[in-house]
C-alpha positions as CSV (number, residue, x, y, z in Angstrom):
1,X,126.7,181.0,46.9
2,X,129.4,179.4,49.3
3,X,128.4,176.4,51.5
4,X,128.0,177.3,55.4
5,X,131.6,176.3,57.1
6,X,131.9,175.9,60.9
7,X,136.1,175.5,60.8
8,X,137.1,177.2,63.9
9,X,133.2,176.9,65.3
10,X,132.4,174.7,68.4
11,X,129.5,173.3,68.6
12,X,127.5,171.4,71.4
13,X,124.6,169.1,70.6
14,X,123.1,167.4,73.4
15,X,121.2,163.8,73.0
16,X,123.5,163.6,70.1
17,X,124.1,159.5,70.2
18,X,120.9,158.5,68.0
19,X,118.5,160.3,65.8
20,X,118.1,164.1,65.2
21,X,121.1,164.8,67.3
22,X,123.6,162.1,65.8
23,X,122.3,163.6,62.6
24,X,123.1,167.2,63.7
25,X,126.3,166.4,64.7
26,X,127.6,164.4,62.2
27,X,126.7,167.0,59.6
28,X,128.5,169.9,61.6
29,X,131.3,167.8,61.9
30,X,131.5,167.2,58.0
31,X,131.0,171.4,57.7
32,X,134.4,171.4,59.9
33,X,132.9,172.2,63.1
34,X,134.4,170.8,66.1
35,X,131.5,168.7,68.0
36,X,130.7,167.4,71.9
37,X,128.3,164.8,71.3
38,X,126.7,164.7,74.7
39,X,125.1,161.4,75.4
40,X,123.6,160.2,78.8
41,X,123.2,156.8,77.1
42,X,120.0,156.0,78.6
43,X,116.6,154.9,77.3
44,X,114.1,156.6,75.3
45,X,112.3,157.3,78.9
46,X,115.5,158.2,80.4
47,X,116.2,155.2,82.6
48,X,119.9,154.3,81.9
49,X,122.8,155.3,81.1
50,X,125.8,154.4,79.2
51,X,128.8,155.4,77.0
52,X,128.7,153.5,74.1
53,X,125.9,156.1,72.2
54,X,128.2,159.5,72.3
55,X,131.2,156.9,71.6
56,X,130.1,156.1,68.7
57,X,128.7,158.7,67.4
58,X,132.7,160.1,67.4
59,X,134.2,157.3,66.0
60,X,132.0,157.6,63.0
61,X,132.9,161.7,62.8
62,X,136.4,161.0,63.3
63,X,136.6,158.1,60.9
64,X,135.2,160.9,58.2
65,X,138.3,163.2,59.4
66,X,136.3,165.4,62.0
67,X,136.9,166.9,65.5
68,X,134.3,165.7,68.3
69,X,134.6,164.5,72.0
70,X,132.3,162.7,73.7
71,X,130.2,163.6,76.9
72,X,128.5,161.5,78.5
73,X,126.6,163.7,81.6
74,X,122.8,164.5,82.3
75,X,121.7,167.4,81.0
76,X,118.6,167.2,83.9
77,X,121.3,168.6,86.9
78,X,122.7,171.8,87.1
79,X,126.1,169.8,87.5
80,X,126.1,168.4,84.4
81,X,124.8,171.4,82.2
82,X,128.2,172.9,83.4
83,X,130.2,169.6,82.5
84,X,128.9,169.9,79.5
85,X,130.0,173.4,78.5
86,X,133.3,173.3,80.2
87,X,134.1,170.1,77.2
88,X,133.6,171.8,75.0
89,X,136.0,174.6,76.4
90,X,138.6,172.4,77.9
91,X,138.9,170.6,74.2
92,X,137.8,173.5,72.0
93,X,138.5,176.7,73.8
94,X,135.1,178.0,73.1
95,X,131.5,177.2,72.2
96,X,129.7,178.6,69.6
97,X,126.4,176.6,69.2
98,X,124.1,175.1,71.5
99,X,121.8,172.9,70.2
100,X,119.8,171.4,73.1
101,X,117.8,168.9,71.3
102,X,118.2,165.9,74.3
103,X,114.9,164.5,75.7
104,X,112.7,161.8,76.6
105,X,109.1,160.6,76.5
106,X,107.0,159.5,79.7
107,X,103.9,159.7,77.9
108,X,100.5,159.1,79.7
109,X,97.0,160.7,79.8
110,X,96.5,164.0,82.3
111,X,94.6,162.4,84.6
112,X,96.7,159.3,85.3
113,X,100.0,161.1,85.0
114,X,102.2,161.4,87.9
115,X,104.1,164.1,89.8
116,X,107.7,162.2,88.6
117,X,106.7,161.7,85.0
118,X,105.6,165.5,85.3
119,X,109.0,166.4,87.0
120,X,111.1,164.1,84.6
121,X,110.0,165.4,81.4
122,X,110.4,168.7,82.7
123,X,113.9,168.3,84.2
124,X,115.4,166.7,80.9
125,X,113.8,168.7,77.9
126,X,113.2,172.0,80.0
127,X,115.6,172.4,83.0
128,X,118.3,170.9,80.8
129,X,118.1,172.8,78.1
130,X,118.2,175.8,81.0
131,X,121.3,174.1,82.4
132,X,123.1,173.7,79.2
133,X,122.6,177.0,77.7
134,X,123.2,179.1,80.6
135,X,127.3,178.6,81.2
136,X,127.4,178.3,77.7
137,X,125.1,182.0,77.1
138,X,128.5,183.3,79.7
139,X,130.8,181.7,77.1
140,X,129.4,183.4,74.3
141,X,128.8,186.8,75.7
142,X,132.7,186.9,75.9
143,X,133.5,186.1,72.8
144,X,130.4,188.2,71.3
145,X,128.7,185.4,69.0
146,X,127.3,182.7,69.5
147,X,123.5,180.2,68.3
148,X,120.9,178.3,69.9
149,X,118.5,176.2,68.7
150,X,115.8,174.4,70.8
151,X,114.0,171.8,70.0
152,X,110.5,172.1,71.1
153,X,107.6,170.0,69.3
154,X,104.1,170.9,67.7
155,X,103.0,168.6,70.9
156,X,104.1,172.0,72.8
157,X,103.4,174.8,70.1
158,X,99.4,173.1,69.7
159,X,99.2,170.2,72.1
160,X,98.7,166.5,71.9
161,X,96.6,164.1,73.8
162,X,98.6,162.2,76.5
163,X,101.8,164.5,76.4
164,X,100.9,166.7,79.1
165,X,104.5,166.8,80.5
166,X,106.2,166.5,77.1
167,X,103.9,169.6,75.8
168,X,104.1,171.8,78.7
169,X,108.4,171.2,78.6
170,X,108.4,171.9,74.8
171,X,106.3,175.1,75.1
172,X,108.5,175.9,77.8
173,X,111.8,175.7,75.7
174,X,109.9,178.6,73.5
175,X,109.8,181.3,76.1
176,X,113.0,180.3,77.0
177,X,114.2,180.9,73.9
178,X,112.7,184.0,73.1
179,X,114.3,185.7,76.2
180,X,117.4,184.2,74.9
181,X,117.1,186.0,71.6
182,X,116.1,189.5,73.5
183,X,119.2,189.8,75.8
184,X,121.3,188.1,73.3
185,X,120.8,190.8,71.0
186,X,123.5,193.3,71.5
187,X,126.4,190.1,72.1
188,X,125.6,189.0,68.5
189,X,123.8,185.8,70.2
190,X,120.7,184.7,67.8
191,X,118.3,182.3,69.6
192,X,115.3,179.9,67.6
193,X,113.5,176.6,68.0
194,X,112.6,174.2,66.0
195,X,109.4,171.6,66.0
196,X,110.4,168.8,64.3
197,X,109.0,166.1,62.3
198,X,111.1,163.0,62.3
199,X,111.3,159.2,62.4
200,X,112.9,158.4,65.6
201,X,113.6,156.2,68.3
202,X,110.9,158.9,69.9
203,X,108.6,158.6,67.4
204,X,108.6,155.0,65.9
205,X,105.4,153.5,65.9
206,X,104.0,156.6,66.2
207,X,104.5,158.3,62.5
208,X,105.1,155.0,60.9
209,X,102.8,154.1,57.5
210,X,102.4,157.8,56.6
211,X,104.7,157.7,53.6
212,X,106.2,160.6,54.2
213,X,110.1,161.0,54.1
214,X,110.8,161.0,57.6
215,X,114.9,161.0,57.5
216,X,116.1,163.0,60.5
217,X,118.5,164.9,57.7
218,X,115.5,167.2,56.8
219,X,115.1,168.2,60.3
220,X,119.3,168.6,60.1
221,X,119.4,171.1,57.3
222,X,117.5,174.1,59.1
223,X,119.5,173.7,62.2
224,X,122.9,174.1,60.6
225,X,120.7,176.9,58.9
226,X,119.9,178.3,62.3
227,X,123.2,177.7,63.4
228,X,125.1,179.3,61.2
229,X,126.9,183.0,60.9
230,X,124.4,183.7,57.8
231,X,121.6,183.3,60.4
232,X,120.4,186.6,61.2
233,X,116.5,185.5,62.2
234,X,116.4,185.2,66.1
235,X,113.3,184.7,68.3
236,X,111.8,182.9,66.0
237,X,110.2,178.8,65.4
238,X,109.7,176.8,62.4
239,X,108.1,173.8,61.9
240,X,110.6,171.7,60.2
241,X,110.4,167.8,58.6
242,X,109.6,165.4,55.4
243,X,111.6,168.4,53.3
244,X,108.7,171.1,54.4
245,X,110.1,174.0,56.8
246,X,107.3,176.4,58.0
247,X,107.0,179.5,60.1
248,X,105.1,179.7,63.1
249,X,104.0,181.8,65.5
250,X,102.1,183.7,67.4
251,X,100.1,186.5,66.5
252,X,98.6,189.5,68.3
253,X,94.5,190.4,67.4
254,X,93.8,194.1,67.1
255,X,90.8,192.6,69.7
256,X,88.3,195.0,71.3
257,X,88.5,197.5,74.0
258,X,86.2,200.0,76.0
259,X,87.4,203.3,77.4
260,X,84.4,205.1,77.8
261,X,82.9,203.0,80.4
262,X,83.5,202.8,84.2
263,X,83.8,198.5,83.9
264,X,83.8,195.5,81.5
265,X,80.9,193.5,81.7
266,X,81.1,189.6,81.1
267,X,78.5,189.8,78.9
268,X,80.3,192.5,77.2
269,X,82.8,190.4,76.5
270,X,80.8,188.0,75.5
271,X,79.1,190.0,72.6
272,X,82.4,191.4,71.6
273,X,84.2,188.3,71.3
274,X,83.8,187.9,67.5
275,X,85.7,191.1,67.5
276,X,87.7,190.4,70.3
277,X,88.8,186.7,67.9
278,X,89.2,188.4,64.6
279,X,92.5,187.7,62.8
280,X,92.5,190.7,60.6
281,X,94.9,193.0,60.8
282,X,97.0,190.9,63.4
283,X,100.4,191.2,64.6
284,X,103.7,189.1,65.9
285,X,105.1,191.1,68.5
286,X,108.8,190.8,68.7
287,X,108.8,191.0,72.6
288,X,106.3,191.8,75.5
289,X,106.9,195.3,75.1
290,X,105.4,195.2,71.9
291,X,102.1,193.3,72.8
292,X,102.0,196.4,75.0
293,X,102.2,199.1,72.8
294,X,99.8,197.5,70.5
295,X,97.3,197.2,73.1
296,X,97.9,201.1,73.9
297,X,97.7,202.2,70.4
298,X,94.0,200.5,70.6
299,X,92.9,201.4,74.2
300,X,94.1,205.6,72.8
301,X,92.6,205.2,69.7
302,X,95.8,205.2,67.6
């Protein structure tokens, strides 16, 4: 079979300057895609900024012979969601993919966590990703294709103690995306998220000493997967890393109902539960109009 080709693609990667997203962007760039590395330059808990990051992030694509600009705004304001997009359309003419993989880490146990660390995880991984894909959604509908990937994180997906902020953001960037992949459906727009597992400037000293292959390329491979015209899965997440890539998602139990009486007891509930919790027989429903015809089929006895 051919290799996946981007010529004539634009593509937009945010938090592209290090790690996963210099790794995404450099690889698109060699497929012939034409690539804003966005780049606020700041730290790995967002204080910060600079240009040098998304700079040279370019020089190194366009040393290889590839296209890219640099961008340099906040994906956490409204402001610079749009600056973002309109780069890639003032250099490019179009954009194509979105991959909103930009965010930082204000870890700190519930209890002791504040309202900003709250708000700034939030405003980066979640509101960003809103701010970015939005204009560019616009873009796309025009043009009648286009592919997002989000990057959420198992910390989101299952949880993870201390990463309140970070979890509830990363969970977030799944709903998000499965709306995306619903009214994207008739413009030829395909929307999925990744959780990644990767040694980066996010995660050192956290995955260190597993001796696993943590290269950031793994991770790479299933987004120029996801972002490609031979995509055709959408509203979908895989857990991705260490050369494994995994489905998941979430299911739907056939569960328990009662029709025949007036009310539902808790303690009805209570001695149904292991009926209620049974996996067998479950279903993914492709969108919330589905979780409701399942429960109807159960509640009318279909």
């Amino acid at each position: 079979m051919s290799d996946m080709r981007f010529e004539g693609r634009a593509v937009i990667v945010t938090g592209a300057g290090s790690g996963l997203g210099k790794s995404h962007a450099l690889e698109f760039a060699r497929r012939g895609a034409q690539v804003v590395v966005n780049d606020l330059g700041g730290a790995v808990d967002g204080s910060g900024s600079g240009s040098s990051a998304a700079d040279l992030v370019v020089k190194e694509i366009e040393a290889e012979g590839g296209t890219a600009v640099a961008n340099y705004d906040s994906v956490s304001t409204k402001e610079g969601g749009e600056a973002i997009v309109k780069a890639a359309l003032d250099n490019f003419g179009r954009v194509d993919v979105v991959v909103n993989n930009a965010g930082i880490l204000r870890d700190r146990s519930f209890v002791k966590m504040s309202e900003q660390e709250m708000n700034a995880v939030l405003d980066v991984h979640l509101r960003g990703a809103f701010y970015v894909s939005q204009p560019a959604f616009q873009a796309m509908k025009e043009n009648r294709y286009g592919r997002f990937v989000f990057t959420a994180s198992a910390a989101g997906v299952f949880g993870n103690f201390g990463q309140a902020n970070y979890g509830a953001a990363k969970m977030g960037l799944v709903g998000l995306s499965n709306v995306l992949s619903q009214e994207g459906v008739k413009h030829e727009i395909k929307s999925n998220v990744i959780a990644p597992i990767a040694l980066t400037r996010m995660t050192e000293g956290i995955m260190d000493g597993l001796g696993l292959q943590l290269d950031p390329e793994y991770v790479t491979s299933m987004v120029v997967y996801l972002a490609s015209e031979e995509c055709e899965q959408t509203h979908e997440i895989y857990s991705v890393g260490a050369g494994r890539y995994a489905r998941v998602f979430v299911g739907l139990c056939p569960g328990w109902a009662d029709v025949e009486s007036d009310s539902v007891s808790a303690e009805d509930v209570r001695d149904h539960l292991g009926q209620i919790r049974d996996l067998s027989g479950y279903t993914i429903p492709g969108n919330a109009a589905e979780e409701m015809i399942e429960a109807i089929k159960l509640i009318k006895g279909q």
